[in-house]
C-alpha positions in Angstrom: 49.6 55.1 17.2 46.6 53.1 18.5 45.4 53.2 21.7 43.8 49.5 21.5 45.5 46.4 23.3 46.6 43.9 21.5 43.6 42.0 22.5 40.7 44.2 21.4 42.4 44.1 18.3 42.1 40.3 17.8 39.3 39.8 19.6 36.5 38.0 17.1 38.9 38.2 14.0 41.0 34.6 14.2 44.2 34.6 13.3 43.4 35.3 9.2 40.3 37.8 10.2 37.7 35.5 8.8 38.4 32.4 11.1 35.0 32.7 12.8 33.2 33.5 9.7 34.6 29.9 7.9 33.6 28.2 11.5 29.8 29.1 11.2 29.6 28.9 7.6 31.1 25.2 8.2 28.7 24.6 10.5 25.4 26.5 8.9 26.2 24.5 5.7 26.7 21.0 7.7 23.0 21.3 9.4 21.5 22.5 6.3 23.0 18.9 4.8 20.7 16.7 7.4 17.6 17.1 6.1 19.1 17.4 2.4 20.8 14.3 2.7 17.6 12.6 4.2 15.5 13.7 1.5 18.0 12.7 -1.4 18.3 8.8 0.3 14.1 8.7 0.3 14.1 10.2 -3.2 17.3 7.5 -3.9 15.7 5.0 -2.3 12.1 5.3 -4.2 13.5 5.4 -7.5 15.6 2.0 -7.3 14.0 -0.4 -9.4 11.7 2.4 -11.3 11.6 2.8 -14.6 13.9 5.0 -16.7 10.6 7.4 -17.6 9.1 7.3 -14.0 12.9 8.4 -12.8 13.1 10.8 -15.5 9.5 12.2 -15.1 10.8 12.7 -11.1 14.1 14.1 -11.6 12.5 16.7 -14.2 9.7 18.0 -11.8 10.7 21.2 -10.6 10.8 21.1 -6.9 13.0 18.3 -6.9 15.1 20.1 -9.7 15.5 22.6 -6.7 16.1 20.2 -4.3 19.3 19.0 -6.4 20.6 22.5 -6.8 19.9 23.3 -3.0 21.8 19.7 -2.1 24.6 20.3 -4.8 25.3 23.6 -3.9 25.3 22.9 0.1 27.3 19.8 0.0 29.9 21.6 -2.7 29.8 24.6 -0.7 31.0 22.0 2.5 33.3 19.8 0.9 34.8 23.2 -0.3 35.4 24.6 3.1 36.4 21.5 4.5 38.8 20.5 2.1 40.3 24.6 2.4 41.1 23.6 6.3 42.8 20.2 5.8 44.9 22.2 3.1 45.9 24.7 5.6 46.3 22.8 8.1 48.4 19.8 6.8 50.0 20.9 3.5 53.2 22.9 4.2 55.0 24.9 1.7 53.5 27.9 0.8 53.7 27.3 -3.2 51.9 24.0 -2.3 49.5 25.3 -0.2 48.0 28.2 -2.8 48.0 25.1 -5.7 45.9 22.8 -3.7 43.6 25.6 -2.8 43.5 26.9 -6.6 42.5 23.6 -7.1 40.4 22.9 -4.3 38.1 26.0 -5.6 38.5 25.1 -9.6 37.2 21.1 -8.4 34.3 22.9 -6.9 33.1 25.7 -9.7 33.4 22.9 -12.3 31.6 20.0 -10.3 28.7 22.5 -9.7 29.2 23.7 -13.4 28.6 19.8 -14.8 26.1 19.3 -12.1 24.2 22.4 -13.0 24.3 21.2 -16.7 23.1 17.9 -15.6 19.8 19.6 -14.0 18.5 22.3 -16.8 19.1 18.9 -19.3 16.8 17.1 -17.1 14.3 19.6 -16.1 14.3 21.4 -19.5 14.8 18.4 -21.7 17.1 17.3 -24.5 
């Protein structure tokens, strides 16, 4: 037998015990995607009209090889998270709800997969 309350037993956990945790890490992620998304329009918006070797040459450069990991992975990362709440929230069923999240997470691990593929071609050639 406890001797807590009911309240100091929920107190910080949210109803699923990780409620707070998916709030920050929704919001962490969504500030980390300002000055990501910034930085991609600028590097977008310098390349239109470039040549296909100038883009290449700039896509292949390391730190912006970074950059595109850092933006992919913080914006997949969000979408992710996102997407898990509006599933929750909205789909009812309980079948229904663990498919969409299955396939919430499999969208995500192969998008960052082909994404990932994408970069080591362009930074490492071929």
């Amino acid at each position: 037998m406890s001797m807590r309350t009911p309240l100091g037993k929920v107190r910080g956990l949210g109803s699923a015990r990780d409620g707070t945790q998916h709030f920050w890490r929704q919001r962490i992620t969504a500030v980390a995607n300002i000055p990501l998304v910034l930085i991609g329009l600028c590097l977008t918006v310098s390349l239109v009209g470039a040549p296909y070797e100038e883009v290449r040459a700039t896509l292949a450069s390391p730190l912006t090889a970074i950059f595109i990991a850092l933006f992919s992975l913080s914006t997949l990362y969000h979408m992710h998270l996102g997407m898990q709440v509006v599933i929750e929230d909205y789909v009812h069923g309980e079948l229904n709800k663990i498919a969409l999240i299955m396939l919430n997470t499999f969208f995500v691990v192969f998008s960052g997969a082909l994404i990932a593929y994408a970069i080591f071609r362009l930074a490492f050639g071929g």
